[in-house]
LUMTORGU-55489 format. One record per residue: x, y, z of N, C-alpha, C in turn. Coordinates in steps of 0.05 Angstrom, whole numbers, plus 5000, padded with zeros to 4 digits. Atoms other than C-alpha are relative to their C-alpha. Last residue first. Example, Ala and Ser with C-alpha at 12.3 -4.5 7.8 and 13.67 -1.06 7.14 Angstrom:
498449764999527349795143498550225014;501849765000524649105156501850245000;
This chain:
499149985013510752635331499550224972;496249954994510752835396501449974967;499150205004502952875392502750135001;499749885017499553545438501649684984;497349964994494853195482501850134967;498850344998487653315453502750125013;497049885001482853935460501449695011;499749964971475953755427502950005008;497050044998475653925360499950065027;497950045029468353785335502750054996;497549784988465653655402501050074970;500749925003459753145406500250434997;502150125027463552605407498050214985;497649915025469352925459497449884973;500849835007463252865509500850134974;497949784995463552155515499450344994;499849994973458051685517501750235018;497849985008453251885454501249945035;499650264993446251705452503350005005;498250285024445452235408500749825012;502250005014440152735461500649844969;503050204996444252555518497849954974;499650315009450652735472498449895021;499950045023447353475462500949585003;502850105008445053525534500249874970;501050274988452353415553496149984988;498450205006454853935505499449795008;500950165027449354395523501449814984;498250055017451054495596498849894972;500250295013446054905629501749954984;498150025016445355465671499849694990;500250205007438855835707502849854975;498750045020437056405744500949664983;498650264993431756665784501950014975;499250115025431257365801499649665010;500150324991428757825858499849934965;502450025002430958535821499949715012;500350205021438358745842497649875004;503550155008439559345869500349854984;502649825013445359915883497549904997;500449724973449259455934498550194988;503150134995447758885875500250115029;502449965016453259255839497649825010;500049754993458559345898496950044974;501349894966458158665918498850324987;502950174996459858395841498550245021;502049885021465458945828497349815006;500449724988468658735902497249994978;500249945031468257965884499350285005;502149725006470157655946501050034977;498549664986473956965934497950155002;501149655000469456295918503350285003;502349794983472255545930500750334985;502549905004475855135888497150195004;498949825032482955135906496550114988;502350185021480354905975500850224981;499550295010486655046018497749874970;500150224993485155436073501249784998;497850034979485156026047501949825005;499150015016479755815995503250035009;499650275004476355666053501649974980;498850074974476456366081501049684995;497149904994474956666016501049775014;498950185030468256196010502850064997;499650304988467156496083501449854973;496749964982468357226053499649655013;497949955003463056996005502550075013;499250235023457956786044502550014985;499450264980458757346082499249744993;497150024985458357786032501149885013;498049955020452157595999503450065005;498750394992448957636063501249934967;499050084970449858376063500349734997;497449914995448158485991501749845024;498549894983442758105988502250085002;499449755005440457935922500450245013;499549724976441157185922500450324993;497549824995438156815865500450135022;501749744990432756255870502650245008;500149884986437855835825496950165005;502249935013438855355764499250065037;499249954977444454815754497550285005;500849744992441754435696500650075028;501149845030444653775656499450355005;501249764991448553445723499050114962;498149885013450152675695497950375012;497049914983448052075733501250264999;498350175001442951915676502649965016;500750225020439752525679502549854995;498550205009439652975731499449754983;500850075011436653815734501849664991;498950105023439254135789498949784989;500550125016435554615832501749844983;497950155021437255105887498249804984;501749995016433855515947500449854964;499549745016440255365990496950024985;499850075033440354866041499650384991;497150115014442455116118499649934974;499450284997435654906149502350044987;499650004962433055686146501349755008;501950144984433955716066500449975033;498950204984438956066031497149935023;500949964974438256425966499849825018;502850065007443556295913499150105035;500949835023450656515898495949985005;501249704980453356205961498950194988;501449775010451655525944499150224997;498350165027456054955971497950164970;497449965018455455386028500949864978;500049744998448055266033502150184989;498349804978447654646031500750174992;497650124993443054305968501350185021;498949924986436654405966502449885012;502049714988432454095906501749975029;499449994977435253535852500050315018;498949764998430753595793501249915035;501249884968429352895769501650305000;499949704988429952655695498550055030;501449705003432152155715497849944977;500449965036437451605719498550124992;502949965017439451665784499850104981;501350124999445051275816497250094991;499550195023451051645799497849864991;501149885025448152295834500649734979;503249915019447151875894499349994973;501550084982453651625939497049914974;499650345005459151795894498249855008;499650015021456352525881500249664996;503349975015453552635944500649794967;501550244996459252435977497550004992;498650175014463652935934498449825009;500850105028458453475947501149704990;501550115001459253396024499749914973;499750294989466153476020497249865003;499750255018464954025975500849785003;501550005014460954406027501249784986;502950154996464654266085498650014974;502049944994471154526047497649855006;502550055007477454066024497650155019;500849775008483854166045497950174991;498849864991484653576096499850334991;502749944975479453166054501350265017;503049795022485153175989497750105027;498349685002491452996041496850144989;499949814972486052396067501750244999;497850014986484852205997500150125029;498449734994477552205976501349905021;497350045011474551465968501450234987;499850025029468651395988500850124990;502250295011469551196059500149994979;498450074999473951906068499349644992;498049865017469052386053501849675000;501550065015464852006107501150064972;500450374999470652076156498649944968;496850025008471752876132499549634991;499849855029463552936139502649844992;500750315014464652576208498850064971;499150275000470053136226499349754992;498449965015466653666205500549834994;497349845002460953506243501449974981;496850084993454553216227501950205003;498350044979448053566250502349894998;500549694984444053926182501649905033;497349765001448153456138498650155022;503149734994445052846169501750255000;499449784983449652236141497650245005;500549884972448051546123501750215021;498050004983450751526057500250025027;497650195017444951296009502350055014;500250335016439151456048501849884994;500350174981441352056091499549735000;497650024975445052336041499149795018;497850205017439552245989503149975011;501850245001434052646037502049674992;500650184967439153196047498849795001;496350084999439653325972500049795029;498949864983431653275968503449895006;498750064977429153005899501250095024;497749804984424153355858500349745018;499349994966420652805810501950245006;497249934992419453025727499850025038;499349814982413652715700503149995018;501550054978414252315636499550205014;502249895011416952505568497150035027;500649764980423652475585496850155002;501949745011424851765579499050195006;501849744987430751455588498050144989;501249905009433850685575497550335011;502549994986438750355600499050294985;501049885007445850055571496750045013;502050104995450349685618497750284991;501249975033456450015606497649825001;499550374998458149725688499750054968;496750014990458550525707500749674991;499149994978451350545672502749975000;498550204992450750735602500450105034;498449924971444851245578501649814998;498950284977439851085523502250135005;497249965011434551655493502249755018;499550124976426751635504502849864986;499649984978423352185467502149775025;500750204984424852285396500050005038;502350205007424352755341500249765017;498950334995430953125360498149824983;497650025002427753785351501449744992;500049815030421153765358502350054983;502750135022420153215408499950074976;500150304996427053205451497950034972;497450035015428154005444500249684994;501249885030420554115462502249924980;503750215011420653615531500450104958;498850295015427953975535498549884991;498849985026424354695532502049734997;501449885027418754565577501850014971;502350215013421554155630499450014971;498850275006426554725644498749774978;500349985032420555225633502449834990;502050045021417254945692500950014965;500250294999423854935741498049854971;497950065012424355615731500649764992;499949845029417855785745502449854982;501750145006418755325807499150164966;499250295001424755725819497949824994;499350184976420556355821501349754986;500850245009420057015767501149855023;502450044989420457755792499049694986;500649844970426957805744496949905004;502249915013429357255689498650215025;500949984972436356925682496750274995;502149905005439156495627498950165037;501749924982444956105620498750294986;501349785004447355775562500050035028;502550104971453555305577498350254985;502049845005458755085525497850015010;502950105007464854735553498650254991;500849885017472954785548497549874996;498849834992476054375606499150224989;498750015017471153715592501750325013;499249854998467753255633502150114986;502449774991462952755620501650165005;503150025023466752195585499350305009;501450365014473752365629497350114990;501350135026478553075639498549695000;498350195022481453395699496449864984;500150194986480754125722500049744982;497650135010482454795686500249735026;498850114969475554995683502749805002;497150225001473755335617500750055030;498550034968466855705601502449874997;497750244986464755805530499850055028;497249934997457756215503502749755010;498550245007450856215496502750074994;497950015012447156765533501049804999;499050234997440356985568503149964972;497149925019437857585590500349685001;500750245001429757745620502850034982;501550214988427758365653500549725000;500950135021434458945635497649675022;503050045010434459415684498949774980;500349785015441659515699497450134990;499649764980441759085760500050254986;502749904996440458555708499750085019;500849875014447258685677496550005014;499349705003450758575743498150134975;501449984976447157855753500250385000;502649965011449357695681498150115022;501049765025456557895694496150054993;499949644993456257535749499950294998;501349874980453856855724499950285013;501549605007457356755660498050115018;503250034998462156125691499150314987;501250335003468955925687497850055006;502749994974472156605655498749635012;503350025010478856535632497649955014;500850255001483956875677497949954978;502450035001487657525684499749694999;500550204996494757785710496449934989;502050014983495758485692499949644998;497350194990501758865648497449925025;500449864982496259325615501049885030;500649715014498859175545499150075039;497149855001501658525567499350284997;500849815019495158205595502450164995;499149664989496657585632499950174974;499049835020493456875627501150295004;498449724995491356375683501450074970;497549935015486155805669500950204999;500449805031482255755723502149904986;497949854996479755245788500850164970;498850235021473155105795502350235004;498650084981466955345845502549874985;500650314994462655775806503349935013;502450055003460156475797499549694997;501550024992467356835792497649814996;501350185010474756875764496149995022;499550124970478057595773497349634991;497350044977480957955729499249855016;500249774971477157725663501150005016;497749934978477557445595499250235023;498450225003470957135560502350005020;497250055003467857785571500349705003;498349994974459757775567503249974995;496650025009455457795501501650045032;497849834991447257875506503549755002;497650065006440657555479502150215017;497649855021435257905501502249875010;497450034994429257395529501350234974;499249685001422457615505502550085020;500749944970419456895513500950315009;503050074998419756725447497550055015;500749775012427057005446496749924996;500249784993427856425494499350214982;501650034978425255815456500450315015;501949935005427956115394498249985019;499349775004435156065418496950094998;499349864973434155465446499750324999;503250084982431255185381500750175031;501949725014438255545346497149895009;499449824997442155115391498150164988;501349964965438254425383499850315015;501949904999438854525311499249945021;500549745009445954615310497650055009;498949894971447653965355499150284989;502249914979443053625307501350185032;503349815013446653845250498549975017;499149585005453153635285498150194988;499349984957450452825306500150334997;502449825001448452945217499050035041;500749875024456352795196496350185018;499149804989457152365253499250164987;501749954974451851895236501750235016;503749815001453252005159499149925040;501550104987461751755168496250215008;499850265005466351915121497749875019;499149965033466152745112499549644994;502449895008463952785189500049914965;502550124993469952385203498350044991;500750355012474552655161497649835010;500549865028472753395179500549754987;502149954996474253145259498650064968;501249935033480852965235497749955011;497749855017484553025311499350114978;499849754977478252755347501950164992;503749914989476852215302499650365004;500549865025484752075296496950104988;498649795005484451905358499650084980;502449834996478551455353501150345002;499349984988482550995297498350315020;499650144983478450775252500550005029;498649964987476251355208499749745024;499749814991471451065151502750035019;497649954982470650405136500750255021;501450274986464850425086501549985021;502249834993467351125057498949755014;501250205019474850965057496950055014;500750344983477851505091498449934981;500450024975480052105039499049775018;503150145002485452205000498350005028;501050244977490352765009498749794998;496850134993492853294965499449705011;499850144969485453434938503449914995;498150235009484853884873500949975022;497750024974479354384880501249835001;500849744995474254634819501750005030;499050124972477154184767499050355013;497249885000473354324701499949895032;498849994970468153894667501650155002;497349904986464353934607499850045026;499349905019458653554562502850095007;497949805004457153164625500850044974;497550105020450652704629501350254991;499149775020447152854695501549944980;497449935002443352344724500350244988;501049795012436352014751503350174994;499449854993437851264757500050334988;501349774981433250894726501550135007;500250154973438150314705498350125017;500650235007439250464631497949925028;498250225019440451124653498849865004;500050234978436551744656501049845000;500850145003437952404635499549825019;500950334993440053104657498249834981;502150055000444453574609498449725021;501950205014450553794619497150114992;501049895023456254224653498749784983;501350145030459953944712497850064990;501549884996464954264772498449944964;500849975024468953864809497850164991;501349975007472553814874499250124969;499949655014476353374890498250064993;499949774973475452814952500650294973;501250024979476252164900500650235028;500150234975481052294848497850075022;502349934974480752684784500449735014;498749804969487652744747498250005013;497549964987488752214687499750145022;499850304993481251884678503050175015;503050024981477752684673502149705021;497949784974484952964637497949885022;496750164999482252284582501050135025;499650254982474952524585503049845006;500849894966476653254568500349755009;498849894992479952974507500850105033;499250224985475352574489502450095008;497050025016470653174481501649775010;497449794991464452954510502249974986;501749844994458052584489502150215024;500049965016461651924458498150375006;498050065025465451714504498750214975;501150225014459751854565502149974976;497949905024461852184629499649784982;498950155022455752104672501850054980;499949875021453552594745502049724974;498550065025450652304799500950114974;500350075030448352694852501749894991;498050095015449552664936497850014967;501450235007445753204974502949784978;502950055002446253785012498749774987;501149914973453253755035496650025001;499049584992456353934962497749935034;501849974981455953094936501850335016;499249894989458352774875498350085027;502649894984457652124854501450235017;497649794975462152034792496649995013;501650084978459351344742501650275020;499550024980464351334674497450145019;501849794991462651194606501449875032;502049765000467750944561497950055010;500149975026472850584599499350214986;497549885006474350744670500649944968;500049995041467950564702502850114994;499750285015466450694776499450044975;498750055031468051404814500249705000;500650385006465551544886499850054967;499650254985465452094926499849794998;499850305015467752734879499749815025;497150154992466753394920499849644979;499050124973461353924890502249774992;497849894988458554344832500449835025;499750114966453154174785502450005006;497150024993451454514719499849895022;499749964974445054474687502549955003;496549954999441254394620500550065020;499949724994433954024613503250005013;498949855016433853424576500450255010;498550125021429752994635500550274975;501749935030427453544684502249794973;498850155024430553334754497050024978;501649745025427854034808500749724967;502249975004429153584870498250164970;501950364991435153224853497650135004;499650185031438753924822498049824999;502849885030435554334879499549794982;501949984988439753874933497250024987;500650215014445353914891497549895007;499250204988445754644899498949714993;502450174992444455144848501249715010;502649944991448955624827497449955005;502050295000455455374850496750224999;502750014987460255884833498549875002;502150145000467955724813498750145010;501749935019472356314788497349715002;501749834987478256204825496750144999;501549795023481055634798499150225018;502649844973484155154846500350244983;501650154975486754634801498750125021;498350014971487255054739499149815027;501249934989486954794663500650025033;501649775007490554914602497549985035;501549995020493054264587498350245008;499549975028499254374621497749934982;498049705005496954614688499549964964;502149805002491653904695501150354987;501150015023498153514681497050214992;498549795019502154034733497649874972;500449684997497053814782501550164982;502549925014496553114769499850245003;499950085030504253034785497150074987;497149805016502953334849500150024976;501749905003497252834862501850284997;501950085023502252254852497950254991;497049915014507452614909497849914963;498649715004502052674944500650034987;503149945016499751864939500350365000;500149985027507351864958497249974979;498649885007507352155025500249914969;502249765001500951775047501650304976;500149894980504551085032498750384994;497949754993503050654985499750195025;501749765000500050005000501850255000;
């Protein structure tokens, strides 16, 4: 089998033969004016037409040759016939077109022998001349690395990836319509900022040379959006990145895409409703299906449907069941212990905050174990200083779980100044401490919900994970089109 370097070195050579008879391999002067799409729906036997797209499949090499092309909207056939083109053209057709160029062909459609509805070529010209070949179209990309590296092969060789990315589109632009439906304004937030806020993760550090300054990427769009609706605005929502420089498997990634959304004089049960409302719509209208498959920790495939009613679970309730602890009376210490059972290091427990010592036994304890959709409802307090806080220590809170996997995080907002601070200087205090994760004060926050901030709820969601709930998919890198790999050595 030759090697990659000399199928090049072959398509080289076809590039001067294309030169010397007069024609270019990347022309400048192609336009496609009617996609292939039209072609197949508008076929008028004898009627004249050009078609424009990538070569994916060539049989025949005598006189009449078989090309199936395809521009993304559709595959056509187009026929090179001996006697119904210069043989000239057909000869530069056999010497320099290969599988992945693109072409651009001048006819008339017929039909052949065989029904098929076609185009028979009068003239061709080269409209992009491939270096490369590409995966074998039954076969496709093997290797998963290379998946994830040639993302544009995959999609290009494989139709379940290929249309996995159209439905990740048309989930996004349904979201989009769900809110603006609702008289949500869109809005834009910094990416880079000085100080990291509105969730519990550690950053990626960067520095600003022009105003010689230490910054970070943002890991959440919470504060900004809490500041803008202190401005007046009623109802904001935004699709955007986050990045948490923590570690990588299936479900977690360093570089995600979260909308949030937040809405004044509206309640967590509101909030909760239009949850429901716009996955129920994104599942049925969208997707076209309701009941999607999951893998347990054993890959032991199971089945979800979201079409049902949606249970509230109590955090506290699922502690006491599944890890026998009582957050509103344990100590530190039998937290740390319990921490320590399932299977956090004793250096890691040591640094580790009440709150996220509870989370972690929540996490191993519970969240693995329910397959959903449930909304999990009051979680501790400090493990939620952004939200409103309940007399029993939980927080007014919500998360939305499916299949083990957090989908919606999703607040009765705090808009206390005062206790707003003290929450936060505690989140300091822990961060102190030791817990990389925890909070700092956030002067610019404090100081803009010291002028007023409307009772809100708010609401965040990862659309990467909803996207590979809604493909069956296990990892997140699947639903990623260049997810961030090690760098290769070679």
């Amino acid at each position: 089998m030759a090697s990659l370097d000399e199928l090049r070195s072959v398509r080289l050579e076809k590039i001067e033969k294309l030169e010397a008879a007069g024609m270019k391999a990347f022309p400048e002067d192609i336009v496609q004016e009617i996609n292939l799409k039209t072609i197949t729906d508008s076929f008028e036997e004898g009627k004249e037409v050009t078609a424009t797209g990538r070569v994916m499949a060539i049989r025949g090499a005598g006189a009449i040759m078989f090309v199936v092309l395809n521009d993304g909207t559709a595959d056509f056939q187009v026929v090179l016939k001996k006697d119904s083109i210069d043989e000239s053209l057909m000869q530069l057709f056999k010497d320099t077109v290969d599988i992945g160029d693109f072409i651009q062909c001048s006819g008339e459609f017929f039909v052949t022998k065989r029904g098929a509805e076609s185009l028979l070529v009068k003239e061709w010209k080269m409209a992009g001349k491939s270096l490369l070949p590409l995966p074998d179209k039954h076969s496709g990309l093997q290797d998963q690395e290379e998946i994830y590296r040639k993302r544009y092969l995959d999609v290009i060789s494989n139709e379940e990836s290929y249309k996995r990315f159209q439905i990740r589109s048309k989930v996004i632009s349904a979201i989009r319509r769900f809110f603006d439906d609702r008289e949500f304004m869109e809005i834009e937030t910094p990416i880079l900022q000085n100080q990291a806020g509105g969730a519990m993760a550690e950053t990626f550090n960067t520095y600003h040379n022009d105003y010689d300054m230490d910054m970070v990427l943002r890991i959440s769009l919470e504060l900004e959006h809490k500041m803008i609706m202190a401005g007046g605005y009623p109802r904001i929502y935004e699709i955007g990145k986050n990045f948490r420089n923590e570690g990588s498997d299936p479900t977690h990634l360093q570089e995600f895409t979260m909308i949030e959304w937040y809405a004044a004089y509206q309640s967590l049960e509101q909030n909760m409703q239009w949850t429901e409302e716009l996955i129920k719509h994104l599942a049925k209208d969208v997707v076209g299906e309701s009941v999607f498959s999951i893998w347990d920790k054993n890959d032991n495939e199971i089945q979800v449907d979201v079409s049902g009613k949606w249970p509230r679970l109590r955090f506290p309730d699922l502690l006491k069941e599944n890890a026998n602890i009582n957050i509103e009376t344990a100590s530190l210490e039998k937290i740390q212990e319990k921490a320590k059972e399932w299977g956090m290091d004793s250096d890691e427990v040591s640094k580790t905050g009440r709150a996220n010592l509870l989370d972690f036994i929540y996490k191993k304890s519970s969240r693995n174990n329910i397959i959903g959709p449930a909304f999990i409802v009051d979680y501790p307090g400090d493990l939620k200083p952004l939200a409103q806080q309940n007399n029993d220590g939980t927080a007014k809170v919500a998360q939305l779980i499916i299949g083990g996997a957090e989908i919606t995080n999703q607040y009765a907002e705090l808009v206390n100044p005062i206790k707003q601070r003290e929450l936060l200087e505690a989140q300091a205090q822990a961060k102190a401490d030791g817990d990389v994760e925890a909070m700092e004060v956030d002067e610019v926050f404090l100081t803009a919900m010291e002028h007023g901030m409307p009772p809100m709820t708010g609401f965040g969601m990862g659309i990467d994970r909803l996207i590979a709930f809604f493909t069956n998919q296990k990892n997140l890198r699947d639903v990623i089109f260049f997810p961030i790999m090690r760098e290769r050595k070679d």
